[in-house]
C-alpha positions as CSV (number, residue, x, y, z in Angstrom):
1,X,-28.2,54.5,-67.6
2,X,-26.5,57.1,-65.4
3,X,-24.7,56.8,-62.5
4,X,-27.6,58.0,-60.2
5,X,-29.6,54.8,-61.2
6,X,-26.8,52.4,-60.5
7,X,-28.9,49.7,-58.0
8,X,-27.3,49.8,-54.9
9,X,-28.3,45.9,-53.2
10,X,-26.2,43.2,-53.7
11,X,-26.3,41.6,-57.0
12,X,-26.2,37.4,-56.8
13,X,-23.6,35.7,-58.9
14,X,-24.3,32.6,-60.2
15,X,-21.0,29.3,-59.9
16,X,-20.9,29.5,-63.6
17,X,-20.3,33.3,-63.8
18,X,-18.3,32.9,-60.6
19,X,-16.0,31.0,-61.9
20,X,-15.6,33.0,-64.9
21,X,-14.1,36.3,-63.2
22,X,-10.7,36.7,-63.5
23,X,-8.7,38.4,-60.5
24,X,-7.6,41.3,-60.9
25,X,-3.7,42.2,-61.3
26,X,-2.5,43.2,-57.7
27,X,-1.0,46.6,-57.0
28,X,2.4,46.8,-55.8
29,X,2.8,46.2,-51.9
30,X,-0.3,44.4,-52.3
31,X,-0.8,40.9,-50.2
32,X,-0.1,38.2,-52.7
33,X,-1.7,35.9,-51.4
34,X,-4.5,33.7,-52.8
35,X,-8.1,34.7,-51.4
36,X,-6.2,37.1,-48.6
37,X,-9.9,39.1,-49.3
38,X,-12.1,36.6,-49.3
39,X,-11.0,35.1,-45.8
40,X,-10.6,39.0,-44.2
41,X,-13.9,39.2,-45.1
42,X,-14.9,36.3,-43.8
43,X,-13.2,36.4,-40.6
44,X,-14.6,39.9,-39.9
45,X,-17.9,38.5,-40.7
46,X,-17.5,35.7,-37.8
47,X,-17.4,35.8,-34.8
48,X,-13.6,34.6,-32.4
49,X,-13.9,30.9,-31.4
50,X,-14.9,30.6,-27.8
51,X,-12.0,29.8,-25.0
52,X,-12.9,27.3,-22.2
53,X,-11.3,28.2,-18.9
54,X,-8.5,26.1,-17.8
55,X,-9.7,23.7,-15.3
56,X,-13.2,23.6,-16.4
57,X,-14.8,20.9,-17.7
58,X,-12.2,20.3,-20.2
59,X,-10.8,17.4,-18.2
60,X,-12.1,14.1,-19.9
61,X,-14.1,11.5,-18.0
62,X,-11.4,9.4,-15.3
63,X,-11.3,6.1,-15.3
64,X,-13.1,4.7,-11.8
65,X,-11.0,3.4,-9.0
66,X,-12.0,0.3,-8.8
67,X,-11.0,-0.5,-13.0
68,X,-7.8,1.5,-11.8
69,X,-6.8,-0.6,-8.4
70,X,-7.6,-3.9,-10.3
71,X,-5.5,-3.4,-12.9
72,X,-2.5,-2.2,-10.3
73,X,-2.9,-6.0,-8.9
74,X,-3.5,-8.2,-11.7
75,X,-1.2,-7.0,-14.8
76,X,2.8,-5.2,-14.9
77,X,3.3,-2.1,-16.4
78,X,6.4,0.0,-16.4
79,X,7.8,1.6,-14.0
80,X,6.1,-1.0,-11.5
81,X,8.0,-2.4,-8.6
82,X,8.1,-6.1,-8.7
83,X,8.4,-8.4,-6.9
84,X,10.1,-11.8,-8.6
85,X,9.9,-15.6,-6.5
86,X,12.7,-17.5,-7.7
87,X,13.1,-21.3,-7.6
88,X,14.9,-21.1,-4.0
89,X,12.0,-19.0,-2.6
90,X,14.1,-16.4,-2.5
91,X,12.1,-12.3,-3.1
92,X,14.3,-10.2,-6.0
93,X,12.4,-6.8,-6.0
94,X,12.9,-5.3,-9.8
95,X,12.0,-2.1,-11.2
96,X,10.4,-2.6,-14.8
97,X,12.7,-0.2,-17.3
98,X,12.2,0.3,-20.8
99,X,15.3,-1.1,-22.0
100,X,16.7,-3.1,-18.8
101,X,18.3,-6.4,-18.0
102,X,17.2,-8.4,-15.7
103,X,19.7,-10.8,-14.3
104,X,19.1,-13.2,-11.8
105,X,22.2,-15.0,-11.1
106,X,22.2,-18.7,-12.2
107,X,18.7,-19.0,-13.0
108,X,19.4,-16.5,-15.9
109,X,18.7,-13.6,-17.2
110,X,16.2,-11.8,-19.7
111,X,14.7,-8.2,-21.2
112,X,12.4,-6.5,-18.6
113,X,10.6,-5.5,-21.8
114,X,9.7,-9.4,-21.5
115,X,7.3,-8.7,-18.1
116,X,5.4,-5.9,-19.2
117,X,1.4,-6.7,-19.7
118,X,1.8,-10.3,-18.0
119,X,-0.1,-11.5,-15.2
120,X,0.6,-11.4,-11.6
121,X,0.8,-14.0,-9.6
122,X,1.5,-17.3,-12.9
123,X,5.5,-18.8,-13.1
124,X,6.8,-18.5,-15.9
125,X,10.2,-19.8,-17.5
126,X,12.7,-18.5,-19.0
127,X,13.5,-20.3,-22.7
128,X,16.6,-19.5,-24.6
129,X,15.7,-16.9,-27.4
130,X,15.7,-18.0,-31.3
131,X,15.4,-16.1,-34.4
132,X,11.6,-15.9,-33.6
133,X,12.0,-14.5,-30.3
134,X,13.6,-11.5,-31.7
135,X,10.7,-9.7,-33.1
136,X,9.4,-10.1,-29.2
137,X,12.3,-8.8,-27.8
138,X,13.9,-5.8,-29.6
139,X,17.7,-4.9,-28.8
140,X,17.5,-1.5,-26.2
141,X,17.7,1.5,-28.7
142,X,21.0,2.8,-29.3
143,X,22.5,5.6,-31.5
144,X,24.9,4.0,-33.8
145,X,27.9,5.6,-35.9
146,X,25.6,6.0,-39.2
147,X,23.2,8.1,-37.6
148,X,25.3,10.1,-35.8
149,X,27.0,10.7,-38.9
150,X,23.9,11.1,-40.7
151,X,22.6,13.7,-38.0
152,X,25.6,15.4,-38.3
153,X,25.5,15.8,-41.6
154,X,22.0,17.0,-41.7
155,X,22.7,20.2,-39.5
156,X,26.3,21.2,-40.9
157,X,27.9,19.3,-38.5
158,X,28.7,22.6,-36.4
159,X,28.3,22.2,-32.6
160,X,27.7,18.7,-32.5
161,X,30.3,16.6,-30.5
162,X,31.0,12.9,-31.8
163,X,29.6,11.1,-28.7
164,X,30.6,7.5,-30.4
165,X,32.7,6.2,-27.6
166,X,30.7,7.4,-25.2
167,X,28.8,4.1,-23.6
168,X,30.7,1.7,-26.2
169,X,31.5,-1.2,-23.4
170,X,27.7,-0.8,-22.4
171,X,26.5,-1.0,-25.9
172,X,28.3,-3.7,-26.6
173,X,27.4,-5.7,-23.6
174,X,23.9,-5.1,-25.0
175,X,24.7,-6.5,-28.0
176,X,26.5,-9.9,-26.7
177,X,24.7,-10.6,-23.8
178,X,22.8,-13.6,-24.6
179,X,19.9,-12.7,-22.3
180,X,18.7,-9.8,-24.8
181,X,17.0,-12.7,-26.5
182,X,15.5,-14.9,-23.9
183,X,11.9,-14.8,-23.9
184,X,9.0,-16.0,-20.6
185,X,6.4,-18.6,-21.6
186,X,3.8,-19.3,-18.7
187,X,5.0,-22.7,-17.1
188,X,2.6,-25.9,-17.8
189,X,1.4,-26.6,-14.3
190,X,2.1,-29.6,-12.9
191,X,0.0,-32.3,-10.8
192,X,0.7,-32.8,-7.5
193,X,0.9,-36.4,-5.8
194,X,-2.8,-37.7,-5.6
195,X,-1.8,-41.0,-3.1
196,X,-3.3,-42.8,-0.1
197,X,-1.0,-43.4,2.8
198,X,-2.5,-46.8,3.3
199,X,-1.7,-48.2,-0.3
200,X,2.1,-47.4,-0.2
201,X,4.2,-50.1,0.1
202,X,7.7,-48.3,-0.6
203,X,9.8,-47.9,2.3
204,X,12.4,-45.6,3.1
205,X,14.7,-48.4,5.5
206,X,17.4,-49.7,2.8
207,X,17.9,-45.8,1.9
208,X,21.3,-44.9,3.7
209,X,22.5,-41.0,3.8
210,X,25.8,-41.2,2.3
211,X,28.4,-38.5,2.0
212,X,28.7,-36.7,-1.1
213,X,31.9,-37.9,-2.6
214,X,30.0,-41.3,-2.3
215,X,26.6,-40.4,-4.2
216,X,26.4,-41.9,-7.4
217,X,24.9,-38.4,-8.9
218,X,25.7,-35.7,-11.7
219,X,28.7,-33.7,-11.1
220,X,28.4,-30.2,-11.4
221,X,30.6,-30.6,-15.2
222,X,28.1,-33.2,-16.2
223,X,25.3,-30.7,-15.7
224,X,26.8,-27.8,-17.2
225,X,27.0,-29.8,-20.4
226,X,24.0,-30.6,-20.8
227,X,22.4,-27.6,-20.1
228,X,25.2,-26.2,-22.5
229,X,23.4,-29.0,-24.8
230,X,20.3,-26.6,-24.1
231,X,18.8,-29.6,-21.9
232,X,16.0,-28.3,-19.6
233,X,15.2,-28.6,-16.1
234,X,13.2,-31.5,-16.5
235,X,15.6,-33.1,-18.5
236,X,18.3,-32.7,-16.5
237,X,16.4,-34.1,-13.7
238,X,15.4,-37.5,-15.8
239,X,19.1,-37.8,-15.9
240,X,19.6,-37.6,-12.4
241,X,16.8,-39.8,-11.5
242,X,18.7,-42.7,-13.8
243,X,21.7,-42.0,-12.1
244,X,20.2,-42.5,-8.4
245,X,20.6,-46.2,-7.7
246,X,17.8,-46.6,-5.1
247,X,15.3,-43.7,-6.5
248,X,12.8,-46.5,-7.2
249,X,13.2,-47.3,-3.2
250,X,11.7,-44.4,-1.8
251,X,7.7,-43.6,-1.3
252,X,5.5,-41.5,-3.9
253,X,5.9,-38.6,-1.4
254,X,10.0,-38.7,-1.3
255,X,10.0,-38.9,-4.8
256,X,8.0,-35.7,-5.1
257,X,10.0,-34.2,-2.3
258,X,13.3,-35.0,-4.3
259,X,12.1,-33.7,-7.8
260,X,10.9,-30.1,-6.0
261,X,14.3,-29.8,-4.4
262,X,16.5,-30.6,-8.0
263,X,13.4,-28.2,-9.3
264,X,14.8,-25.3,-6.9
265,X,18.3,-25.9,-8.1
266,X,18.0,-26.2,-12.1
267,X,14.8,-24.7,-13.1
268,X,14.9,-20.9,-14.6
269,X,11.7,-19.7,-13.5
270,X,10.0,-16.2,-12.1
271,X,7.3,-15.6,-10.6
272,X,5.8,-12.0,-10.2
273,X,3.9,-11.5,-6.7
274,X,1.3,-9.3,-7.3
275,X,1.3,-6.1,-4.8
276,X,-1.1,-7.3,-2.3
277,X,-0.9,-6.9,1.5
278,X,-0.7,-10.4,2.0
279,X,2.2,-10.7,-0.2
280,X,3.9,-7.4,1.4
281,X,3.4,-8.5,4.5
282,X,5.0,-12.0,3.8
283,X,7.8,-10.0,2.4
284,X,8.6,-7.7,4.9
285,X,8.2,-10.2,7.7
286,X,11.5,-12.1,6.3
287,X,13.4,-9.1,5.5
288,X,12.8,-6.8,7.9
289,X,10.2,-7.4,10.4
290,X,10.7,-4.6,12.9
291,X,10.3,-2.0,9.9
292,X,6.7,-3.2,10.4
293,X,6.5,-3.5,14.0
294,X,6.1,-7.3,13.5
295,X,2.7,-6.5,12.1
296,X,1.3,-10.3,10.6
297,X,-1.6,-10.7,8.3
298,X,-4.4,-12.1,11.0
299,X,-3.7,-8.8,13.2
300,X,-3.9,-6.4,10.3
301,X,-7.0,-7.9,9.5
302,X,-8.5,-7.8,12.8
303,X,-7.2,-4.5,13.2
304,X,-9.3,-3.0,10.2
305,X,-12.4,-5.2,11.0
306,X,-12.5,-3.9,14.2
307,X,-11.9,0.2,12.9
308,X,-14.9,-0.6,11.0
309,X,-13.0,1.2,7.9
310,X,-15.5,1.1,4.9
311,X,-15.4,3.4,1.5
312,X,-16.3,6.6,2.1
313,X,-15.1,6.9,5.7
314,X,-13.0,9.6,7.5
315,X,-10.4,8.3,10.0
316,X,-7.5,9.7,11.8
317,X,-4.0,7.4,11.5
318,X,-0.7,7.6,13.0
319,X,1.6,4.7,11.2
320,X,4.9,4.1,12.1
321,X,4.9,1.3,9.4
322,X,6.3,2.3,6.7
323,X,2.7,3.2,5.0
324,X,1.4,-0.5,5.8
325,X,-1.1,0.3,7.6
326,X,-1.7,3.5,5.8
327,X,-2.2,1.0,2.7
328,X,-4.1,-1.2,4.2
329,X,-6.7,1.5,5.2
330,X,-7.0,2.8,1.7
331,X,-7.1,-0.7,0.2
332,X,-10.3,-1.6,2.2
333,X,-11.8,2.6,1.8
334,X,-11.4,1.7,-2.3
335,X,-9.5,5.0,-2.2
336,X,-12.6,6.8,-1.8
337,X,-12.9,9.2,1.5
338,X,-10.7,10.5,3.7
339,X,-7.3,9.6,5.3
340,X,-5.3,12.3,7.2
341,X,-2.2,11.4,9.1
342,X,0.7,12.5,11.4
343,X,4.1,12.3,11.7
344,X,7.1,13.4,13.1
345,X,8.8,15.7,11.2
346,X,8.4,18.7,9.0
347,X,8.5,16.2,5.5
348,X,5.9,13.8,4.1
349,X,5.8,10.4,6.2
350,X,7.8,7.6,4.6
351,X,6.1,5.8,2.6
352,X,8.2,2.4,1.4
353,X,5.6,0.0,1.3
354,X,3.2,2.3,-0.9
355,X,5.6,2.5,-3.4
356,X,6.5,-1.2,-3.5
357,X,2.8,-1.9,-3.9
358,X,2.8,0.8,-6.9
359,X,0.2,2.8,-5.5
360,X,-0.6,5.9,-8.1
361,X,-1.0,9.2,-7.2
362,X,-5.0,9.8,-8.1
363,X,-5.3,6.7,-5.3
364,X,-3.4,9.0,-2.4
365,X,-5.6,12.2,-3.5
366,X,-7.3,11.5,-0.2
367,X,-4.8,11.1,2.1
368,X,-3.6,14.1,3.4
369,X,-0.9,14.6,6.6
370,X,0.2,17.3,9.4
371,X,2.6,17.0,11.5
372,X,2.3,17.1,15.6
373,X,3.2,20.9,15.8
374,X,0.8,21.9,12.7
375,X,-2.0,19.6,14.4
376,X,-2.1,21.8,17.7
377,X,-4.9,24.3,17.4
378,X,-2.6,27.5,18.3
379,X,-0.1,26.9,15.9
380,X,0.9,29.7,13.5
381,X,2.9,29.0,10.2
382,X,6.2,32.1,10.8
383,X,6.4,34.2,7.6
384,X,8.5,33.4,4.8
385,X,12.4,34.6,5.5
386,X,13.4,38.3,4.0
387,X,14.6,38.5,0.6
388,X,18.0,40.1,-0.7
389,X,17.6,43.6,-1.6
390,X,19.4,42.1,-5.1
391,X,16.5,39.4,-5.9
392,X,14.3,39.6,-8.9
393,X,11.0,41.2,-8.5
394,X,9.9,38.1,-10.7
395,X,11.5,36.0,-8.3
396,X,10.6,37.3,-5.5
397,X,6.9,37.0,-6.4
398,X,7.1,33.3,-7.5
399,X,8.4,32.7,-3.7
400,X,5.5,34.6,-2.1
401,X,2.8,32.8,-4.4
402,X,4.6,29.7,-3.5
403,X,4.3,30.6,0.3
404,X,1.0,31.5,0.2
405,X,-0.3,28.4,-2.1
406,X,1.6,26.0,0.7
407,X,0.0,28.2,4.0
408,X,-3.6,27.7,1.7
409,X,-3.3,24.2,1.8
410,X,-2.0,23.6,5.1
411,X,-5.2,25.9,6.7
412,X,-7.3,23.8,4.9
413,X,-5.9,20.4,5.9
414,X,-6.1,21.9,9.6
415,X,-9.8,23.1,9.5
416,X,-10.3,19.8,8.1
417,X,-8.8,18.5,11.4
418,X,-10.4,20.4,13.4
419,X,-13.9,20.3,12.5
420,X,-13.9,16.8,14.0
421,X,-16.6,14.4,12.6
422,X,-14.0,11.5,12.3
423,X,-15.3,8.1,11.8
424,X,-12.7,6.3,13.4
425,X,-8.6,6.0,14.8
426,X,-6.2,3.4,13.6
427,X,-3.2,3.7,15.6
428,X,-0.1,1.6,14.9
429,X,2.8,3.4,16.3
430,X,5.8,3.7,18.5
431,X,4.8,6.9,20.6
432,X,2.7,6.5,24.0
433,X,-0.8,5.6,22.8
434,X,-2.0,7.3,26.0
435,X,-1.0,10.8,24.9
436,X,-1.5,10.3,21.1
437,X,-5.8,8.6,21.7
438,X,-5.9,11.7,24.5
439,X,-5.0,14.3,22.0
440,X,-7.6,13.1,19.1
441,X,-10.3,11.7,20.9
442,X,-11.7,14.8,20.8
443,X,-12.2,15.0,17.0
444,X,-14.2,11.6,16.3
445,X,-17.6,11.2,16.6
446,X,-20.3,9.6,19.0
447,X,-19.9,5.5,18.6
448,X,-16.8,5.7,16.7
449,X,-13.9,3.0,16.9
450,X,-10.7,3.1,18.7
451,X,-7.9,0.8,17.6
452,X,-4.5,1.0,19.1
453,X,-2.0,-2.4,17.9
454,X,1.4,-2.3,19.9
455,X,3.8,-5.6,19.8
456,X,4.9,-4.9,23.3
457,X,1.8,-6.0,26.0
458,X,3.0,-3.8,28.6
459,X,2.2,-0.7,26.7
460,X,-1.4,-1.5,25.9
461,X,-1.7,-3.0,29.6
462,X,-1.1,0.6,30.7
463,X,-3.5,2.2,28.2
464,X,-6.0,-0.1,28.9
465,X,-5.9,0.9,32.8
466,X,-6.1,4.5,31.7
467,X,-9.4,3.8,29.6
468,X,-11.3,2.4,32.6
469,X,-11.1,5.5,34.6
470,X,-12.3,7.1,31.7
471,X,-15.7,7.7,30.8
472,X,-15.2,8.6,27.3
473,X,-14.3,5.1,26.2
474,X,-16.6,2.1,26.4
475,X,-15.9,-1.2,26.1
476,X,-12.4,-0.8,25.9
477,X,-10.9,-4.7,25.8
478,X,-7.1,-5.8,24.8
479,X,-6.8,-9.1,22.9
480,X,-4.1,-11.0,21.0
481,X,-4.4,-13.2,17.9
482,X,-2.9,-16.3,16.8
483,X,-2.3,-18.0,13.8
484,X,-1.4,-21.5,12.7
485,X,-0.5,-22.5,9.3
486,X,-1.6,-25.8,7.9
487,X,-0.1,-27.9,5.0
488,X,-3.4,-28.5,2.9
489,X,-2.6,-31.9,0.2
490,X,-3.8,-34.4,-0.3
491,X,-3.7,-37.0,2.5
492,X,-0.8,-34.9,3.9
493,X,-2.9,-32.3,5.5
494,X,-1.4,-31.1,9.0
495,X,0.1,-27.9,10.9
496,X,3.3,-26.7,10.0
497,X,6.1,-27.6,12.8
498,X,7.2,-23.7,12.7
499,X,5.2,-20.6,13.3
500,X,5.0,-17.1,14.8
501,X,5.6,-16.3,18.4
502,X,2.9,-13.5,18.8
503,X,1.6,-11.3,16.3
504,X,1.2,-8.5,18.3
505,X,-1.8,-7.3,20.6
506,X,-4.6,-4.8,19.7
507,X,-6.6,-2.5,22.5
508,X,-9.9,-1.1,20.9
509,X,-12.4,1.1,22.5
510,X,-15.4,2.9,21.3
511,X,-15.7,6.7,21.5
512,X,-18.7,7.8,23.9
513,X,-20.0,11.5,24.5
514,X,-21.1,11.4,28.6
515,X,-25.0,12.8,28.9
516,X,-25.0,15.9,31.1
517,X,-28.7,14.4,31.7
518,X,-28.3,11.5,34.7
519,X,-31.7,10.1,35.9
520,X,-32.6,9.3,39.4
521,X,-32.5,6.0,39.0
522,X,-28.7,6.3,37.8
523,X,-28.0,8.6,40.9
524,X,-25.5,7.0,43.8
525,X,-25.7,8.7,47.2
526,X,-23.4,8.0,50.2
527,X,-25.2,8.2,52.9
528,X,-23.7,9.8,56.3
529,X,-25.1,9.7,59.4
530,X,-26.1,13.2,59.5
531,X,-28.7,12.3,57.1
532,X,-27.0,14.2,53.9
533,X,-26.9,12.9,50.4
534,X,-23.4,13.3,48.0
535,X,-24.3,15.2,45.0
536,X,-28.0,15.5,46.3
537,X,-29.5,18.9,48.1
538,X,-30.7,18.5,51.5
539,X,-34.4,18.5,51.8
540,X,-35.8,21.4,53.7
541,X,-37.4,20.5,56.8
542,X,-36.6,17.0,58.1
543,X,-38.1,14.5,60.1
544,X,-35.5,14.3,62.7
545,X,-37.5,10.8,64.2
546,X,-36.7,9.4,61.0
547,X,-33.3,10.2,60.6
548,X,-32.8,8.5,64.7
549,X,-35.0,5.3,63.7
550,X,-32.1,5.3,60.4
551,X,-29.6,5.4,62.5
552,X,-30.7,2.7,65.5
553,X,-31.5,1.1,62.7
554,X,-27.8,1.0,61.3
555,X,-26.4,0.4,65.0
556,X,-28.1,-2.3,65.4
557,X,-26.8,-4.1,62.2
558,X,-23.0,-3.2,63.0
559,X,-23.8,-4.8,66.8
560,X,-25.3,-7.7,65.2
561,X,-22.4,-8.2,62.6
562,X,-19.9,-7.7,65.4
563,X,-21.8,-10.4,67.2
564,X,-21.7,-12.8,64.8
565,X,-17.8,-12.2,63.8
566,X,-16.8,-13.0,67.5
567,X,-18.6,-15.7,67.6
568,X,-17.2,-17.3,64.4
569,X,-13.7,-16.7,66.0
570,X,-14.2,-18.2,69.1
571,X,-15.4,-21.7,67.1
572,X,-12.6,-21.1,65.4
573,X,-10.4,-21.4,68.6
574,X,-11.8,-24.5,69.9
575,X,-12.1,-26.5,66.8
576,X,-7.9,-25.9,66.7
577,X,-7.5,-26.4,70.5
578,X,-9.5,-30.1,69.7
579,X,-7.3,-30.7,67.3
């Protein structure tokens, strides 16, 4: 066969003869590597993979807000803000760290490692670790000597500092500290006093207050044995019930009375609050009230019933609060909508109470915030300050896209403003509620509701004698609540002997757009003796007869009044002159 009829298609090797061909000996400078043709050919033969664009759909399905928000309020997590009820009542506000200590003065101590996945809102104790609990609650990773020295080794040891000493006190704190292995365990509960007044017979009048040098109770040695013994709380109280003399002399209600107080004094328990409002708001009304403008739980609930805020809604806020009304607003939207508020200055507003209630970020993507100056209409952002002839082109133009991403985002939040269509206006603030509800009235909608809370009176009186002289604002009304608290057990159910002054007072309004259109029947005229109308043209042509019969008319009614007055006066006279 010659060259000339050498067939030029493909010929098709068979596995078996495949895998009978021996490579051929590569040339020098040749790529050694096994199957380097095959996968050229292979690759030129397919086509690239395909790139997605960042930012399109290659984000995976989000979790929904409402699975998100639930499980903010019902389990700890770390790098949650808690808040911890201790035996005296008292609030300890923690913040859950991998490898942390919390101490809790003499109700004990134990690893916050311990709280992460519980429940809110369930006591639990605190037990004394054993070799069982330590599985549960590893020792905080540290780097010892051996693997220092075993790091070292592995990279030459050159450049490496020994860093041994460094934090050797804390280490070994770590290490002796017996609270590293004490462990929480959900507390039983325990049955409250099921009694009827009628069928007590116990007395309290052979029980005598007697100074404390004369009780005939545990001294404070006694009780630090025992629980040295590892005794618990209700042990320890067994043993002070036999050593009260006349314990069996009191009623089923001071006995239960007496065990809660020695409960508050030698229990080790915790009790995690979950981040609620009712539970922030209990907080912050002992520690610092007037950081919430002495807001209470019955007016922030009125106050959002009556804003009408529902998910989905757009409203306008100005909260002086600390974010608790802010909070509040988002909690009842389900974070879906829109929020936008104003502040003060040039930063973000301060924002305490959102971040004690562990609110994430995806849950604030719709609130957004201006200040007053950004707010106005005419304002103008000034340019971004010269650079130094020295700077960095590179660095230069990082500034300028930073500039122009922050002016972006500002325009937008203020076209947002501007466009109006605002579903309502929750105001909660130290500024003149006059000036602020002026100012953004004119951004809400027809029907929309106006709510202004204040815990001075004299500042919504004022507002509420501007609104009547308005026509923009119909049925404006200011009101205060109040709030009892009741004891509810059983056969012990009454008010409570101490409660809140005032919780504050709340105007609210509802935004109206006044009709150009006003019927005839709407129309008041003030007639004047020349026969003209106020507001009304003067019909051409008049009847001047009728216009005189008007006025005889309205002559003889003043003469007949006048009549009638003098005579009333001078019966007045002579009934005192009898007299």
């Amino acid at each position: 066969m010659s060259v000339s009829e050498i067939p030029t298609q493909p010929i098709e090797v068979s596995e078996a003869s495949e895998s009978m061909i021996i490579d051929p000996v590569p040339e020098a400078g040749a790529d050694t590597t096994p199957m380097a043709e095959s996968t050229s050919a292979t690759n030129k033969s397919k086509p690239p993979p395909f790139k997605k664009r960042k930012g399109v759909h290659d984000e995976e399905p989000k979790e929904p807000l409402s699975e998100v928000m639930l499980r903010r309020l019902t389990r700890i997590k770390e790098g949650d803000t808690v808040m911890l009820r201790l035996p005296s009542d008292a609030i300890k506000v923690i913040t859950i760290e991998k490898n942390g200590l919390i101490q809790i003065g003499k109700y004990g101590s134990f690893p916050s490692t311990q709280l992460l996945g519980l429940h809110y809102d369930i006591t639990y104790e605190i037990i004394s670790g054993s070799s069982s609990s330590n599985a549960n609650s590893p020792l905080p990773e540290t780097e010892t000597e051996e693997t220092q020295e075993a790091s070292g080794s592995g990279s030459g040891g050159k450049g490496i500092k020994n860093n041994s000493k460094k934090g050797k006190g804390k280490e070994n704190d770590q290490k002796t500290n017996p609270g590293w292995k004490n462990v929480l365990r959900p507390l039983k509960r325990q049955s409250v006093v099921d009694a009827v007044v009628d069928d007590i017979t116990e007395t309290n009048e052979h029980i005598h207050d007697l100074p404390e040098m004369q009780k005939n109770t545990l001294s404070h040695e006694e009780i630090s044995a025992f629980r040295s013994q590892g005794l618990t709380a209700e042990e320890i109280i067994k043993k002070q019930e036999e050593a009260h003399e006349k314990f069996k002399l009191k009623t089923e209600f001071s006995k239960e009375k007496w065990r809660r107080r020695k409960e508050k004094k030698f229990s080790q328990t915790v009790h995690p609050l979950s981040p609620s409002l009712p539970n922030i708001l209990a907080h912050y009304s002992e520690r610092a009230p007037a950081s919430i403008m002495h807001l209470r739980t019955d007016t922030l609930s009125q106050l959002l019933n009556m804003a009408n805020v529902r998910p989905g809604g757009r409203y306008l806020v100005v909260d002086d609060t600390g974010g608790l009304v802010t909070a509040a607003v988002l909690e009842r939207m389900g974070a879906q909508g829109r929020i936008m508020l104003f502040t003060d200055s040039d930063s973000p507003p301060a924002w305490g109470v959102l971040q004690t209630m562990n609110i994430s970020e995806r849950e604030l993507e719709c609130v957004k915030w201006l200040n007053w100056m950004e707010a106005q209409e005419d304002y103008e952002r000034p340019p971004p300050p010269p650079e130094d002839d020295d700077a960095k082109p590179s660095k230069v133009a990082q500034r300028l896209r930073k500039h122009n991403a922050q002016v972006a985002e500002l325009n937008a939040t203020r076209n947002e403003l501007h466009l109006g269509q605002w579903d309502g206006l929750v105001l909660s603030t130290s500024l003149s509620p006059i000036s602020v509800v002026s100012f953004l009235t004119q951004y809400l909608i027809g029907s929309s509701p106006i709510v202004v809370y204040s815990p001075h009176l004299q500042v919504l009186a004022e507002l509420l004698n501007w609104s009547k002289k308005d026509p923009h604002y119909l049925h404006d009304t200011l009101s205060e609540s109040w709030e009892r608290t009741y004891q509810v057990l059983p056969g012990r159910t009454h008010p409570m002997m101490n409660t809140s002054a005032s919780g504050g007072y709340i105007w609210s309004a509802i935004r109206v757009h006044q009709s150009k259109f006003q019927p005839e029947s709407h129309q008041r005229f003030k007639r004047r003796r020349t026969g003209k109308a106020v507001g009304k043209e003067t019909p051409t042509g008049p009847e001047p007869e009728t216009v005189e019969e008007e006025e005889g008319v309205e002559e003889e009614i003043e003469i007949a009044l006048e009549g009638k007055v003098g005579e009333a006066n001078e019966n007045t006279e002579e009934a005192l002159n009898d007299a």
